[in-house]
N, C-alpha and C positions, 0 to 999 in steps of 0.2 A: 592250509590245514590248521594253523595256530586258532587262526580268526573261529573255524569249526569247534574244536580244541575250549575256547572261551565261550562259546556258547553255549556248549555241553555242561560246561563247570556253571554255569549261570541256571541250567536245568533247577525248576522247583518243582519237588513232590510234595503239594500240601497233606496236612492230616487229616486221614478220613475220606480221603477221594478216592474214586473207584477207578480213577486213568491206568489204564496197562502199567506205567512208568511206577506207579506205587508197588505191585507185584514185580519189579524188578528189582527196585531199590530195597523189599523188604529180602527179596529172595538173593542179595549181597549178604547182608545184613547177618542173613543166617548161617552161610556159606561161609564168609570169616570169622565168626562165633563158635560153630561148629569144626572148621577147620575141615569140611571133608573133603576126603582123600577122593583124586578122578576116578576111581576103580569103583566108588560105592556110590557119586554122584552119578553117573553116568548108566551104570547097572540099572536104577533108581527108576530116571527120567524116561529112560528107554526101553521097559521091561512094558509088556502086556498093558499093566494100570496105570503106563504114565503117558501122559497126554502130547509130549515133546515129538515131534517129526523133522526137525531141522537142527543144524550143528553150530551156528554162528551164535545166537544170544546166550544159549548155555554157557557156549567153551568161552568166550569172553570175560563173560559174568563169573564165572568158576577162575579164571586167571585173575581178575583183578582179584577176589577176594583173597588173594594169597597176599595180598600187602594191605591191603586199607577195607572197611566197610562203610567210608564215605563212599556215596552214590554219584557225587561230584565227578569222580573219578571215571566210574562205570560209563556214564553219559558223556562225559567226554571222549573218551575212545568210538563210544555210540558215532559223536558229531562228526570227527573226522573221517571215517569208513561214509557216512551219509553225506557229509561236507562235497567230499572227494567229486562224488559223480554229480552233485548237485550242482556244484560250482562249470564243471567240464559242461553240463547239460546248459546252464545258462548263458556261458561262453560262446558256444558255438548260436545258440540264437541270438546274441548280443552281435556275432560276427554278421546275420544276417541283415542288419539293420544299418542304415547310413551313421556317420558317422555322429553328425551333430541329430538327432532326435526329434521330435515334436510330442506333444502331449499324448496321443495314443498311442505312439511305440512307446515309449514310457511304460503307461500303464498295463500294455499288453507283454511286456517284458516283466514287471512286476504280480502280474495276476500269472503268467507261466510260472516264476519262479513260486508262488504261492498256491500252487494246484497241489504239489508235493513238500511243500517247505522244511525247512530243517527242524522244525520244532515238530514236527509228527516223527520223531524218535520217540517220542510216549508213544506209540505201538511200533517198535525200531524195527519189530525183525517183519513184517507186512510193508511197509515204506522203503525200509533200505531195498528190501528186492525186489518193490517196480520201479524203483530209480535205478539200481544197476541192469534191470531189461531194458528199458528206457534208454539209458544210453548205450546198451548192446545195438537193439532197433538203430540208433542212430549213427551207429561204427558202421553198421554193415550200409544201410541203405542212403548215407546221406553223405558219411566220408567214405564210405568203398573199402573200409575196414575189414579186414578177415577176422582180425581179435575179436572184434562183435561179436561172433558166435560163443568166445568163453564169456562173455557178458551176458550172455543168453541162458547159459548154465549152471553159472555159479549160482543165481536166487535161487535154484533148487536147495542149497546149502543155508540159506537165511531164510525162504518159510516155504511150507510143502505146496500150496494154492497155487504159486507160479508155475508150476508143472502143468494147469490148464492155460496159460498164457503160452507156455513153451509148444504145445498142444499144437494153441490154435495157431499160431506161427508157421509150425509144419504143414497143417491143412493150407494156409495161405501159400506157402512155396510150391508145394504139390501140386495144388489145386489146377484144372487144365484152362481154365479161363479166367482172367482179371478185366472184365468188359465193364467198366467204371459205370457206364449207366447201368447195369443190373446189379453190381454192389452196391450204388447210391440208392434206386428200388427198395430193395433187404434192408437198407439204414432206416430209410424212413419209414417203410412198414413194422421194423422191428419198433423202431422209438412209440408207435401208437399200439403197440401188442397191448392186449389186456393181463391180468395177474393169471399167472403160470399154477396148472395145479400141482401144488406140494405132494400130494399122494402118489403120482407119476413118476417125480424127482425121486421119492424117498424108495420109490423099487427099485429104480437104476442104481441108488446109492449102495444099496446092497449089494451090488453087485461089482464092486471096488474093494481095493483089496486089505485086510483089519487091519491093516498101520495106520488106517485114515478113518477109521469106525469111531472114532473117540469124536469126530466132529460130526455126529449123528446130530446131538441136540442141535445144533444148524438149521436146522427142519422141523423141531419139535413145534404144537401149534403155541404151547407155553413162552418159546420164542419170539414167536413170530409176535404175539401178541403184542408180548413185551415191546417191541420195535413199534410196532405202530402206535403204541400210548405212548411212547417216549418221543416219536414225530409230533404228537397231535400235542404236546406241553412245550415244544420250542416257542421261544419269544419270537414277536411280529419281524423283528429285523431277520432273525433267523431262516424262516419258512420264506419272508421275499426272497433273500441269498442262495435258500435252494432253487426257488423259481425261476429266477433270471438266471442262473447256473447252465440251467437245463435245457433254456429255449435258447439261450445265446450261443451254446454249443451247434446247435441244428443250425441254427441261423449262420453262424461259420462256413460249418460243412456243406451248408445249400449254395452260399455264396460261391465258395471256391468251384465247385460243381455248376454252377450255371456260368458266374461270371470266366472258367478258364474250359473247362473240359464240353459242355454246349457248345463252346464255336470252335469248336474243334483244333484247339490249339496243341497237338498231341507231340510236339515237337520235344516239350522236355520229358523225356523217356524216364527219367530218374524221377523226377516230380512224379510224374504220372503212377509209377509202380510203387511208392511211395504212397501215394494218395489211395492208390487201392488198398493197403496194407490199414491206413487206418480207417477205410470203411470195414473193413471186416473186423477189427477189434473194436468198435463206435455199434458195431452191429450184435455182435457177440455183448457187450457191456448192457445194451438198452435189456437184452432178455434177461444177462445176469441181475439186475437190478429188479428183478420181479422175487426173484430171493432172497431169503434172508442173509445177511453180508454178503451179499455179492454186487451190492455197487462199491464195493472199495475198489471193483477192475473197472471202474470209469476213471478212477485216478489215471491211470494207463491210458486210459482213451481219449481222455481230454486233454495230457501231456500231448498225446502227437495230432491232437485237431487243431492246438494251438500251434506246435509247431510249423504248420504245413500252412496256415492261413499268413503265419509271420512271413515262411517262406517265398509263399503266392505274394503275399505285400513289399519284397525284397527286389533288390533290382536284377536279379538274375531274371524274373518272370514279369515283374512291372505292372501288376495288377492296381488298381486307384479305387476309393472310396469317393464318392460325394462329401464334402464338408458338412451338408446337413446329417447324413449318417453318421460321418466321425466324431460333431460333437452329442450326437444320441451314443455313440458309443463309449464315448467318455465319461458320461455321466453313468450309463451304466456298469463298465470295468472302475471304475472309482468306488461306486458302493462297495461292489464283489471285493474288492482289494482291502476297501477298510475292514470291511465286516471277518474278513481272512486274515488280517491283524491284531482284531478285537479275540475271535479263537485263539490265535497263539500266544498272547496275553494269560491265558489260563497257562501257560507253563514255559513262560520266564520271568523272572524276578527284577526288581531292581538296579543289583545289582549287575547285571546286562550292560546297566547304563553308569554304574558308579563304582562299580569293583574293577578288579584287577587282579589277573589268574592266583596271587597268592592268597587273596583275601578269599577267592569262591571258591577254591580247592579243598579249605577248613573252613567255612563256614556255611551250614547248609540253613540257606535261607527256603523255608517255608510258605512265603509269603506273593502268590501268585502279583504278577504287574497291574493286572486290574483292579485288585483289591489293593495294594498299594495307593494307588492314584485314589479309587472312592476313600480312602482312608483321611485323604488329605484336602476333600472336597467338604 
């Protein structure tokens, strides 16, 4: 928790950036200036014209400012709450792995931890609750955890969107059949859908209930635009890292599906119902993604494609690669890892690497890691 704790305090909100984390740092800021009182904050955020549906980033943010309007602070308490399950989540697929490693468990352990990494606290209350689903999913389905299910529930309280994950979870349990070839079917026809008409969307939208009206612009075509200019100016490293993201996921999911469930090896019952659970969210994410923010629920999906292929690769199931695939894989999760490094460089500093919790607690360093380093080239 310390270690989370110091990475939080290590958070930089450059000036002038449009990252979520700068609306939080400023919305401190104001908060201990102002000194408002929970009665008139809360009224505020919550009333008809205010945009808030969830109780964790507020009431945090509203608590720290009763002592300090260092954001050091704020982001700190951010790391440990995200720390927490982050840490638990990589544990147990650490535990699935031999002991001494080789170069693709390596990387395939450091691209999992880097699917949801600790530094996407710059959008904390979206992150923190698919990582606490994330390890709900994994209480209930993987340790046999009944607590799961409060991990299932709680990201209702950190951001409203998880209520379709909790959603589609139910349909999953419900549902009368889990025939793995006709969810793997749906994964891959979903993953080649074409773009989704927004007109269609935005009827049913309406017909959701005003708490959740205020994410109407979601859909606007002013939006949408927006997103696709903003795709189409990512640097070359960038748009390869989505590329290979994309097909290396499927390429996972195809694997595990022909090379265990094809020959029929149905014997591990847990794997198996498992493995259905994350075709139906992998299938559910491929159509989210024809909306606008709605590939943030691949985060979700690619957390448990990764875990189930580590799994498949562990010696409970004993599944093997070719060497000539391993080092194509290598070389590919090595770029993805760097370039998922090169991102969170945009928001930690330095100091990460030369401070120490008293020096980054009062000193809000500005000055993102990246620019740092070109600083010094």
């Amino acid at each position: 928790m310390m270690i989370s704790f110091f990475f939080g305090t290590s958070f930089v909100v450059a000036p002038g950036s449009l990252a979520d984390g700068t609306r939080y740092a400023n919305e401190l800021k104001q908060l201990h200036d102002l000194q408002v009182p929970f009665g008139d904050y809360f009224s505020q955020i919550y009333s008809e014209d205010g945009s808030k549906l969830d109780i964790y980033q507020p009431l945090l943010t509203w608590l720290v400012s009763r002592f300090t309007s260092y954001y050091q602070w704020l982001f700190g308490f951010f790391s440990i709450v995200f720390g927490f399950f982050w840490f638990k989540s990589i544990q147990l697929v650490r535990g699935l792995m031999p002991d001494r490693i080789n170069s693709l468990f390596l990387l395939l352990l450091l691209f999992f931890a880097f699917i949801n990494p600790i530094w996407s606290i710059n959008g904390v209350r979206m992150w923190t609750a698919v990582g606490v689903f994330f390890y709900g999913l994994l209480n209930v389905h993987f340790l046999g955890n009944k607590k799961g299910y409060l991990f299932l529930t709680l990201p209702l309280l950190i951001h409203f969107s998880l209520i379709i994950s909790l959603a589609l979870y139910l349909i999953y349990r419900f549902f009368p059949t889990k025939n793995i070839t006709l969810l793997f079917t749906l994964y891959v026809l979903t993953f080649f859908v074409g773009e989704l008409d927004l007109g269609i969307i935005r009827g049913y939208f309406e017909l959701l209930p005003g708490a959740v009206q205020s994410r109407r612009s979601y859909l606007s075509e002013e939006y949408v635009t927006g997103l696709k200019e903003n795709v189409e100016e990512f640097a070359v490293h960038i748009q390869l890292y989505l590329f290979l993201l994309k097909y290396l996921i499927i390429v996972l999911v195809s694997w595990i599906y022909f090379s265990f469930f094809s020959k029929k090896a149905r014997q591990f019952t847990k794997f198996s119902r498992f493995f259905a659970l994350v075709l139906v969210f992998s299938a559910f994410s491929n159509l989210a993604s024809q909306i606008p923010s709605g590939g943030r629920f691949s985060v979700l999906s690619n957390l448990l494609v990764v875990f189930s292929f580590i799994w498949c690769l562990s010696g409970n199931i004993k599944r093997h690669i070719s060497m000539a695939y391993q080092n194509i894989a290598v070389c590919i999760l090595l770029f993805i890892v760097i370039v998922q490094i090169r991102i969170g460089a945009d928001y930690f500093g330095a100091f990460l690497f030369i401070g120490n919790p008293m020096v980054n607690l009062f000193n809000q360093d500005t000055t993102p890691f990246v620019e740092f380093i070109k600083a010094l080239l």
